[in-house]
N, C-alpha and C positions, 0 to 999 in steps of 0.2 A: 355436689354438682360442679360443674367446672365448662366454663367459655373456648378452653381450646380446642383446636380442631386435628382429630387424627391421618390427616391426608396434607397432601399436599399437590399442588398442581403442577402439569408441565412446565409453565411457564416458571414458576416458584423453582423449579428441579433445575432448569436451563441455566437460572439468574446464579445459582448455590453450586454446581456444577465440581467447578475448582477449588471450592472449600476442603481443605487435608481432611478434616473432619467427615463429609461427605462419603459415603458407602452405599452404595448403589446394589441390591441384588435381586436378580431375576427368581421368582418363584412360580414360573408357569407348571402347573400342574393339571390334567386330563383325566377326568374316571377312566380306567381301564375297559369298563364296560362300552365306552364310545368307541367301538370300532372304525367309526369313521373318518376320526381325527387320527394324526403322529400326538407321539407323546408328550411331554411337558419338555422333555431333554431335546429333544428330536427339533422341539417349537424353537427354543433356545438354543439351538447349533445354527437355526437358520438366522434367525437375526435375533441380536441383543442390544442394549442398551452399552456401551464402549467401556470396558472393564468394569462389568457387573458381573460378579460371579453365580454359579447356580444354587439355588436354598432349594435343594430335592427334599421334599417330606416323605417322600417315603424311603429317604436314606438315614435322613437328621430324623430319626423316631427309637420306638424301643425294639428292642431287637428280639425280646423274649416274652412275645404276645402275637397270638396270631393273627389280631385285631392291623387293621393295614395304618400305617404312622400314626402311632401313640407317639405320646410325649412321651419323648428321652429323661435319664435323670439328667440331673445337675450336672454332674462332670461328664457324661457323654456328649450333651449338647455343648458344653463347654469347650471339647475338646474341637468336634466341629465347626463351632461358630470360630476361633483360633483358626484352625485352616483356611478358612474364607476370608481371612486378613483383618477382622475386626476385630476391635477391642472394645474396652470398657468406655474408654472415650470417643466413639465412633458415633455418628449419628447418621443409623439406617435408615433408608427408604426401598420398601418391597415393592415390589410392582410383578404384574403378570399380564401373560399377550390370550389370557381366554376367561375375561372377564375379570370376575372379583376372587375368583377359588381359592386360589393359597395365598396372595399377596396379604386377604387380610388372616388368613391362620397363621402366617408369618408375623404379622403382627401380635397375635396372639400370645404366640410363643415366646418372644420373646419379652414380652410384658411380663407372663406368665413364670418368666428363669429371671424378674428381677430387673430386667436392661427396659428403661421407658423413654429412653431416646429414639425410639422406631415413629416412624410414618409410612402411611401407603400412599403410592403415586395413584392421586386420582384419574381412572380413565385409562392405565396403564401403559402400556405401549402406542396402541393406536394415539391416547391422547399424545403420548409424545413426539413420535412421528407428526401428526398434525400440529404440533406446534415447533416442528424445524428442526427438533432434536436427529442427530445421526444416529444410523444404528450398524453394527458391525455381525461379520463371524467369527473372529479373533476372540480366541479364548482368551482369558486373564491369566496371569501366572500370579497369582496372591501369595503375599509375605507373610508368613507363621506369625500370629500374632497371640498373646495371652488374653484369656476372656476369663472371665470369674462369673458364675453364675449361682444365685440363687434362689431356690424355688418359693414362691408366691402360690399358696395352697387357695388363697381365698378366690382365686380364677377359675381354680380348676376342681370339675367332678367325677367322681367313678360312682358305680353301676349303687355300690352303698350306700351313697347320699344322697342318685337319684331315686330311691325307693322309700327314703324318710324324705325328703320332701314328696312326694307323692302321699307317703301316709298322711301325712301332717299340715300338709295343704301351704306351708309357710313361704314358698317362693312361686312364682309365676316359670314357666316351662316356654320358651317360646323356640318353635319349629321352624325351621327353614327353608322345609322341603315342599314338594307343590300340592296343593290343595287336594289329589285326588291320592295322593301315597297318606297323604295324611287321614282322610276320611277311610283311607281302606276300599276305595272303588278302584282303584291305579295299582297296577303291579309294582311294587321294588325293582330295579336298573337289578338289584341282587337277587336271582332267582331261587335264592333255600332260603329267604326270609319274606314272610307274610308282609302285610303294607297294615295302614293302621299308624294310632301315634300315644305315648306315654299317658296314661290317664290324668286327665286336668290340664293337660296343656293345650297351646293356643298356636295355632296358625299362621306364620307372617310369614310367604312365601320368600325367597330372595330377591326373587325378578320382580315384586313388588316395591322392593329399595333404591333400585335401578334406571336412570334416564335412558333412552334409548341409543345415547350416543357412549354407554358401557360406564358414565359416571354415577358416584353416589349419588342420591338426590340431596337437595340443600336442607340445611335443618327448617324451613318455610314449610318445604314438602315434605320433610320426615314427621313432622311434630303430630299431621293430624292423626296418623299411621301408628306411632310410636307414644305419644302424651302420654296414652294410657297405661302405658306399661311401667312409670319414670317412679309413681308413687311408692315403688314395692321391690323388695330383691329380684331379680332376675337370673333365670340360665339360658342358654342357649343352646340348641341340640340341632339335628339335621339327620345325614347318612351316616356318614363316617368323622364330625365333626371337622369338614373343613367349610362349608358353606353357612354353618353356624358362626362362625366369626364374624362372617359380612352384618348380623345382626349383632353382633355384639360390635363393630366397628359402629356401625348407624345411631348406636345408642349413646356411646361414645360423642359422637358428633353433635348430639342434645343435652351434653351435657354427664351421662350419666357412665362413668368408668369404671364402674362394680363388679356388672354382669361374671356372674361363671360360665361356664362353659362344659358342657358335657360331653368330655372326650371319646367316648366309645358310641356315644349318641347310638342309633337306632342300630346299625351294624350288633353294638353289643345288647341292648334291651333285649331285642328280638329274637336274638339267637337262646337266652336262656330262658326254656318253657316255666321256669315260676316266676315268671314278669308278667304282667297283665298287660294286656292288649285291647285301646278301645278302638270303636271305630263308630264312623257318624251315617245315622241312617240316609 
């Protein structure tokens, strides 16, 4: 367990600003399914954070999965996260303008390739704008920089490990999609996959992690929500694993910096018929 905290506030951002070290990158990202919004790029052309360049996950993924941004290997992300001007000795802060969705996958990620200098801006854009920060349309023009990357397996799960932990009962499953995709009353956003959730797992919606002014909740307010979870390994799963981060962030902030993460989450369970399927009456 561990007292540090993986976010950081506006105000913290504002003060750190003009540190060389400082790296600032936007990860606004959108289901495709929300027709009603522009996109994550689209979000990020209109306004950004002033030389923050863009962390597209559905670019920085693998290329050879049909599954929508998997984790890249090691020198793909390597070579990406290099183009985006960071190095080894950079200390990220992800942030997004629609909520908590990728800034904390972003975090994820790169925890996950090895690099634990990352934080998420608590509250994202809006908090920064509320607290004074400029925001531009000015693209960045980012220096080629060298990143080394290596992969940290004990983060990350596939479709194999979620099916012996499901045999074997050994790890806690915690979901992070809403209550009624989980029970199976709610249709999936993804209309060729059934709703329903991994057998033996647990419930912790996202918007349950959430203040209403788009922050984490403080560890006061996570703990009575999360305590329970602290005792036992943990994974996190969701849609398409990006809203499972925001759980694996919250746990993080209580302390507990273990969690896995199950990359293919429900997108991949669902789609292959010898996965079992519960759902709650």
């Amino acid at each position: 367990m561990s007292d540090r905290d993986p976010l950081v506030s506006a105000d913290w951002l504002r003060a750190n600003f003009a540190r060389p070290d400082i790296m600032v990158v936007d990860a606004t990202w959108v289901p495709p399914f929300l027709k009603d919004r522009p996109n994550g790029k689209a979000c990020y052309g209109a306004e950004h954070i002033p030389g923050a360049p863009y962390f597209d996950i559905d670019l920085i993924a693998d290329p050879d999965t049909p599954l929508s941004h998997m984790l890249p290997s090691a020198s793909t992300f390597a070579d990406h996260i290099g183009a985006l001007g960071i190095d080894n000795s950079s200390h990220v802060i992800a942030y997004d303008s629609n909520g908590f969705f990728a800034s904390a996958r972003v975090w994820w990620m790169f925890r996950a390739m090895g690099h634990e200098s990352i934080h998420v801006l608590d509250g994202g854009l809006q908090a920064w704008k509320k607290a004074g920060g400029v925001v531009t349309t000015k693209l960045p023009q980012p220096e080629q920089k060298s990143f080394a990357a290596t992969l940290n397996p004990e983060l990350i799960r596939d479709m194999s490990a979620m099916r012996r932990h499901v045999q074997f009962g050994d790890t806690q499953i915690l979901d992070a999609r809403a209550q009624g995709r989980f029970d199976g009353t709610s249709p999936e956003p993804r209309p060729d996959l059934p709703s329903g959730h991994i057998p033996g797992s647990i419930c912790v919606p996202v918007t349950s992690l959430l203040d209403a002014d788009g922050t984490l909740k403080s560890k006061q307010q996570l703990s009575p929500l999360l305590a329970p979870y602290l005792d036992r390994p943990s994974v996190t799963t969701c849609g398409s694993g990006v809203s499972a981060a925001v759980i694996s962030l919250a746990l993080a902030r209580l302390g507990d910096w273990s969690a896995g993460l199950y990359d293919g989450s429900w997108s991949e369970w669902a789609s292959d018929a010898d996965n079992p399927i519960a759902t709650l009456p």
